[in-house]
C-alpha positions in Angstrom: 37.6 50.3 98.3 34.5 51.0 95.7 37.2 50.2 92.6 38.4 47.1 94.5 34.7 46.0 95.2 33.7 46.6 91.5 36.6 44.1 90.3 35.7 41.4 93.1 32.1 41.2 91.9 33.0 41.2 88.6 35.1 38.3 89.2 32.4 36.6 91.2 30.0 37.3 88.5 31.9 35.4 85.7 33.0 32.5 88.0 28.8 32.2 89.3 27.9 32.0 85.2 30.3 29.4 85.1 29.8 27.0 88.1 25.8 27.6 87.2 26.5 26.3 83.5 28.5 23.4 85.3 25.5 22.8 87.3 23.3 22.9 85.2 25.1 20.5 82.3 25.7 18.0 84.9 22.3 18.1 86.2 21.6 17.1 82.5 24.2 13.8 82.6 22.2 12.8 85.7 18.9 12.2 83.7 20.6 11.5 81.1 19.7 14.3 78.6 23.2 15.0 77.9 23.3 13.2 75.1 22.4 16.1 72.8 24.4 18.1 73.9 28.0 16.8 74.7 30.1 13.6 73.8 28.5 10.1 75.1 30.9 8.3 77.6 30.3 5.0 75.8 30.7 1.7 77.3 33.8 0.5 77.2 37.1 1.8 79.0 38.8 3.4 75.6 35.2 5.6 75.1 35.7 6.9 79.1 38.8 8.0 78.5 37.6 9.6 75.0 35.1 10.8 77.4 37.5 12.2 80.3 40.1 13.9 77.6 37.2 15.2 76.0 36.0 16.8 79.4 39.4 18.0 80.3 39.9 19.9 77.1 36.7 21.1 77.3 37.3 22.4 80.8 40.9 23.7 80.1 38.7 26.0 77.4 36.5 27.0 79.8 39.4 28.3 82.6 41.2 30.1 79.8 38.2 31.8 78.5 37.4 33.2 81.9 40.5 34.4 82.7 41.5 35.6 79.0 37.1 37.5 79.2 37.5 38.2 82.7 40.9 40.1 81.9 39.5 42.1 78.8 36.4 42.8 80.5 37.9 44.4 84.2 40.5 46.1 82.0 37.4 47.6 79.8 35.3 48.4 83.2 38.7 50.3 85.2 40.2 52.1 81.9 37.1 53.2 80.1 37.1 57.0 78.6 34.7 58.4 81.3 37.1 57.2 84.1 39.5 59.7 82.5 41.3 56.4 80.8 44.4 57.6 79.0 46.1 55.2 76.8 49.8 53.8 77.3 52.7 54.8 75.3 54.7 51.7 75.0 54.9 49.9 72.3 55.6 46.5 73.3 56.9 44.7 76.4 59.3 41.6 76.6 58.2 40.2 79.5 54.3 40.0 78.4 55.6 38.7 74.8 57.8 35.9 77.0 54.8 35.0 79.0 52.1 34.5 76.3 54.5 32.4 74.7 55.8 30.4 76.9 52.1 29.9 79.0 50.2 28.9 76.2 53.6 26.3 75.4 52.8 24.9 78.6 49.3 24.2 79.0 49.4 22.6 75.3 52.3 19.8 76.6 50.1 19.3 79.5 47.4 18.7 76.9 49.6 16.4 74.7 50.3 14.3 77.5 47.0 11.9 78.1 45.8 12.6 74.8 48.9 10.5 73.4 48.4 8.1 75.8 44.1 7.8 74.8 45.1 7.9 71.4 48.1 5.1 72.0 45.5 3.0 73.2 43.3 3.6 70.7 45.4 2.2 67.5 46.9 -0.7 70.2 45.1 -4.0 68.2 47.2 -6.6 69.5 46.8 -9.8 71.2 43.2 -10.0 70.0 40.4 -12.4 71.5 39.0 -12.8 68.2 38.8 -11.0 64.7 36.4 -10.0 62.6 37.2 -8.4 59.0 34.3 -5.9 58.1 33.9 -4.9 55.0 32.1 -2.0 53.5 29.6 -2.5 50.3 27.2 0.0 48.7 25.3 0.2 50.8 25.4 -2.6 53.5 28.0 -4.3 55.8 29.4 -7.7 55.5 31.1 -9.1 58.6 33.1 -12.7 58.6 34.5 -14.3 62.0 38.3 -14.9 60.9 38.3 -17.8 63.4 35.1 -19.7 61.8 33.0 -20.3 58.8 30.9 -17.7 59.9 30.0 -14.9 57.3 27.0 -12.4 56.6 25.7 -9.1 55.3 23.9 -6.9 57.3 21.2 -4.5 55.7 19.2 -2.2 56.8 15.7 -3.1 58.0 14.2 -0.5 57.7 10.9 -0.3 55.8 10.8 1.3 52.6 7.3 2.7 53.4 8.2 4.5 55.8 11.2 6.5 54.1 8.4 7.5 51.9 6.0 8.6 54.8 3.4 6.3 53.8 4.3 4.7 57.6 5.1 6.2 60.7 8.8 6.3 61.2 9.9 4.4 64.2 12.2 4.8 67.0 14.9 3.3 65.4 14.0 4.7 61.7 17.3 4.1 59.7 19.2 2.2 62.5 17.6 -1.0 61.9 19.4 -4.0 60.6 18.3 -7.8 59.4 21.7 -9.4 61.0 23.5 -7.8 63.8 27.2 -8.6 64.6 27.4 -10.3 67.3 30.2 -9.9 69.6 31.5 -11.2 73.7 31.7 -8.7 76.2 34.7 -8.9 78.1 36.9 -10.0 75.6 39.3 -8.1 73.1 37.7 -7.9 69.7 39.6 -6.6 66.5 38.0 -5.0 63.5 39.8 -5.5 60.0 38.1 -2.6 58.3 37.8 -2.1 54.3 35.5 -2.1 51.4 34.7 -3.4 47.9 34.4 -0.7 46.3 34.2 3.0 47.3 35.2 4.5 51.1 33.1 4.2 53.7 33.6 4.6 57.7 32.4 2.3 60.5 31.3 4.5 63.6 29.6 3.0 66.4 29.9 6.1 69.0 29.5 3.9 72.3 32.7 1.9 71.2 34.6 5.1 70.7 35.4 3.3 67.3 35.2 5.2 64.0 37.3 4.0 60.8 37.2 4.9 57.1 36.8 1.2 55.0 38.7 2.3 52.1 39.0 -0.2 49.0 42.4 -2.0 48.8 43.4 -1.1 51.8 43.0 -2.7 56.1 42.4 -0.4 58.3 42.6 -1.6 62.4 40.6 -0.9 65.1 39.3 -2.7 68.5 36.7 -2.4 71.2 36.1 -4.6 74.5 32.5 -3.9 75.5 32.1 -4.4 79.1 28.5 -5.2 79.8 25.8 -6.9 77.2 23.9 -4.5 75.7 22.7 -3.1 71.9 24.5 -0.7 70.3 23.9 1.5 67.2 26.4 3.2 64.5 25.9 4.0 60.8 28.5 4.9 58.3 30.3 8.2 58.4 31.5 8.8 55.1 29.4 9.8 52.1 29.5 6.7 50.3 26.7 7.5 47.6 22.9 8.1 46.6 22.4 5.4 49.5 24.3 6.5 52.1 22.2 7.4 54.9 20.8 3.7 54.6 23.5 2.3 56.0 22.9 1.2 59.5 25.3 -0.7 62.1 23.8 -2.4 64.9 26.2 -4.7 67.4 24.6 -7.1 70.4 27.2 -7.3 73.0 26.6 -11.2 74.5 27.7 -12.6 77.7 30.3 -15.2 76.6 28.3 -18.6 77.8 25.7 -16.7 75.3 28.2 -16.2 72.1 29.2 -19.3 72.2 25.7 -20.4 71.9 24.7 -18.3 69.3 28.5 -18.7 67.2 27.3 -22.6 67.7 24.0 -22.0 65.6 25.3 -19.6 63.2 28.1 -22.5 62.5 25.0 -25.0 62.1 23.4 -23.1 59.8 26.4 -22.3 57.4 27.0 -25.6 57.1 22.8 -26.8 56.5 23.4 -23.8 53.5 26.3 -25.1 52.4 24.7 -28.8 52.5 21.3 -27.4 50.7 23.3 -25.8 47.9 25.2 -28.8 47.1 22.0 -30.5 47.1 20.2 -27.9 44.4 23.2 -28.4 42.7 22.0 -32.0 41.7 18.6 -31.1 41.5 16.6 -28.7 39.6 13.7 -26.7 41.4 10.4 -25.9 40.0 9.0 -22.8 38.8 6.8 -22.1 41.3 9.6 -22.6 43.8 11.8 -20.5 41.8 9.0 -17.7 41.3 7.9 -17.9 45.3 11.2 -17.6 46.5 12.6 -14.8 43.4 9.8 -12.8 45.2 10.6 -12.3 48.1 14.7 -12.0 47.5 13.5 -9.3 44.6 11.3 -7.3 47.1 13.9 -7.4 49.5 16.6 -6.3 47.5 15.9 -5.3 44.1 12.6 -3.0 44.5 14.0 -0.2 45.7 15.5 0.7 42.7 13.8 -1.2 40.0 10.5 -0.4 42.0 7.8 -3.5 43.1 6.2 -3.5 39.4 9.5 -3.8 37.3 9.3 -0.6 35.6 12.2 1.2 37.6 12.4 5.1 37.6 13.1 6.9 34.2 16.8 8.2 33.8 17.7 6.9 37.1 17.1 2.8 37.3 16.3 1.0 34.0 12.7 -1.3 33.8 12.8 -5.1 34.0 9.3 -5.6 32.8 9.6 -5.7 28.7 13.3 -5.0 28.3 15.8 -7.4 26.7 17.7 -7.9 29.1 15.0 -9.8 31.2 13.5 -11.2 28.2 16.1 -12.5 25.8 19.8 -12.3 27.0 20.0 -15.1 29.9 23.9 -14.7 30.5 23.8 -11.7 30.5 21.5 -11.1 33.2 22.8 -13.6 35.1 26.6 -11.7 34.9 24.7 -8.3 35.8 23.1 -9.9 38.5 26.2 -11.7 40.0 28.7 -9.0 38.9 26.8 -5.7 38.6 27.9 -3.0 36.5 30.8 -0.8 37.0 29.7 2.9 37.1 26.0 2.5 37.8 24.3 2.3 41.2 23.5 -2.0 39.9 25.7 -3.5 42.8 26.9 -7.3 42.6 24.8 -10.2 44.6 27.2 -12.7 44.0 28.6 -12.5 47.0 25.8 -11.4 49.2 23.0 -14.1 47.8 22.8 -18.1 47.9 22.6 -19.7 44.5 19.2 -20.7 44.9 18.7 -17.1 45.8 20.5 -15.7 42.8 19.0 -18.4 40.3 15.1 -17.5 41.8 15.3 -14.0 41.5 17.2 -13.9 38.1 13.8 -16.4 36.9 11.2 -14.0 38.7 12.5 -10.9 36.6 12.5 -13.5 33.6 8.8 -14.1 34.6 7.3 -11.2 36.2 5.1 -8.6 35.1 4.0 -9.9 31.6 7.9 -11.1 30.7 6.9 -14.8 30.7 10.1 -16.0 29.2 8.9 -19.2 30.5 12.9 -20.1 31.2 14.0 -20.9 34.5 17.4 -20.7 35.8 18.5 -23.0 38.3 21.5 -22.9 41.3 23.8 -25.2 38.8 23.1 -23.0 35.8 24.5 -19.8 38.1 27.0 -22.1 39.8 28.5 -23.2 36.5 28.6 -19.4 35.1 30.5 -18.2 38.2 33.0 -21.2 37.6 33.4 -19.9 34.3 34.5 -17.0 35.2 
């Protein structure tokens, strides 16, 4: 009776540890502190049943190490060396060797079962609601609706002053964007997923969604987001020196409230559009040019080539004084527009207006004691990119 009441609170002992570390971790996913410590459930259906695979592995583990340490430990407690323990002479036995083969078998096709069907579901893109093809740039996002005119990059917002402590970091330090995608909840959206140059991932944890962009090639995934809400990702893959300033924010929109906002976004396309042709026929004035190369430089040229146009020794080159900015127009209008293969100098082309590109390409001309006094308009870059 005292051997058989030993093993029965042993037993009771490991099964209490466990129900009380059950307790406890959902005590956690009721206030919500879960977070740190196990996988998010997401918000739409494919990131529950992530969730609820997840949750069944996990408590598949936990039964197996209980039995598997609650074996090894009673058989340590009942055959120890002062119990007068004396060790068994065979060697091996078929039945055990059977069993912990053909157990293990088992509980791994009950396994394979729903995660094939999570994962089936996972990689099934068809019959979309709409597409958008995301595209991966060092170091910021561009998105473009396949079914409209609709196109933008999305950087990181994110002040630089406070990467350098000289502001206090917010709540969303390094998860901040300028232009959010914008997507309808309730409806079946489709990611077309690659890059311009080297591979980076799109992760946004409460979609469940998490693919590498890899340069010449589509990669497919899709999400249908149930309720509106903001949601926050960042890429996965180490990209390069800027890789942990790449952000990816997503608002979820009622539908009434998409098409509204799709509506503007087409409005204002086609006012850009309008105002380029415009410039195109028109020349700007330099302090137009020199206002508006400002602000596009401080936004996106700074960082590296830092606020007063000397850059950082051995790492970015100086504007301020060099020939580049002083003497050779083309060609700092083709490293502007193109960038330069093998350095960290990404092309704008893409990512900036002309007006844009031509203002910022006369501010370094300029700027800082460079006083080239040459301005380059939105027809001068136009007519370079043509040439091409």
């Amino acid at each position: 009776m005292k051997k058989l009441a030993n093993i029965v609170l042993m037993v009771l002992g490991t099964l209490a540890t466990t129900a009380a570390f059950s307790h406890a971790f959902a005590a956690q996913q009721a206030t919500g502190d879960a977070a740190t410590l196990n996988l998010r459930k997401g918000v739409t259906d494919i990131s529950g049943q992530v969730y609820d695979l997840h949750m069944l592995m996990f408590t598949i583990c936990v039964v197996i190490a209980v039995v598997v340490f609650g074996a090894m430990f009673i058989s340590i407690y009942l055959h120890r060396r002062s119990r007068g323990a004396t060790p068994a002479t065979f060697h091996e036995n078929v039945k055990v060797e059977i069993a912990w083969t053909v157990v293990p078998f088992l509980i791994l096709i009950f396994m394979a079962f729903p995660a094939a069907q999570t994962l089936i579901a996972m990689e099934d893109t068809s019959e979309p609601d709409m597409t958008v093809l995301v595209t991966g740039s060092q170091w910021k996002w561009h998105y473009k609706y396949m079914d409209s005119d609709v196109s933008f990059y999305s950087l990181m917002a994110t002040q630089r002053e406070q990467i350098s402590n000289r502001y206090e970091k917010g709540e969303n330090y390094l998860l901040e964007v300028d232009r959010p995608l914008v997507i309808p909840t309730g409806q079946k959206v489709r990611f077309l997923i690659t890059s311009d140059d080297v591979i980076h991932s799109w992760w946004v944890p409460d979609f469940a969604v998490k693919k590498d962009a890899n340069p010449g090639f589509i990669n497919e995934a899709w999400t249908k987001v149930n309720e509106p809400g903001l949601y926050r990702g960042q890429c996965a893959e180490l990209c390069g020196k800027d890789h942990g300033f790449m952000p990816i924010v997503v608002i979820a929109k009622a539908p009434e409230d998409f098409a509204v906002w799709m509506g503007e976004q087409e409005k204002m396309q086609r006012e850009a559009k309008a105002e380029e042709q415009r410039l195109l026929a028109m020349s700007m004035s330099m302090e137009e040019l020199m206002s508006e190369g400002k602000k596009v430089y401080t936004a996106t040229c700074a960082a590296c080539h830092m606020p007063n146009g000397e850059g950082l020794k051995g790492a970015f080159p100086a504007l301020k004084g060099s020939k580049l900015a002083t003497e050779d127009m083309q060609g700092h209008i083709d490293i502007v527009v193109n960038g330069k293969t093998g350095t960290a100098m990404q092309a704008f082309g893409k990512m900036l207006s002309l007006r844009e590109l031509a203002a910022v390409i006369t501010y370094e001309r300029n700027a800082w004691g460079n006083n080239t006094e040459e301005l380059v308009q939105p027809k001068d870059v136009n007519a370079f990119i043509q040439g091409q």
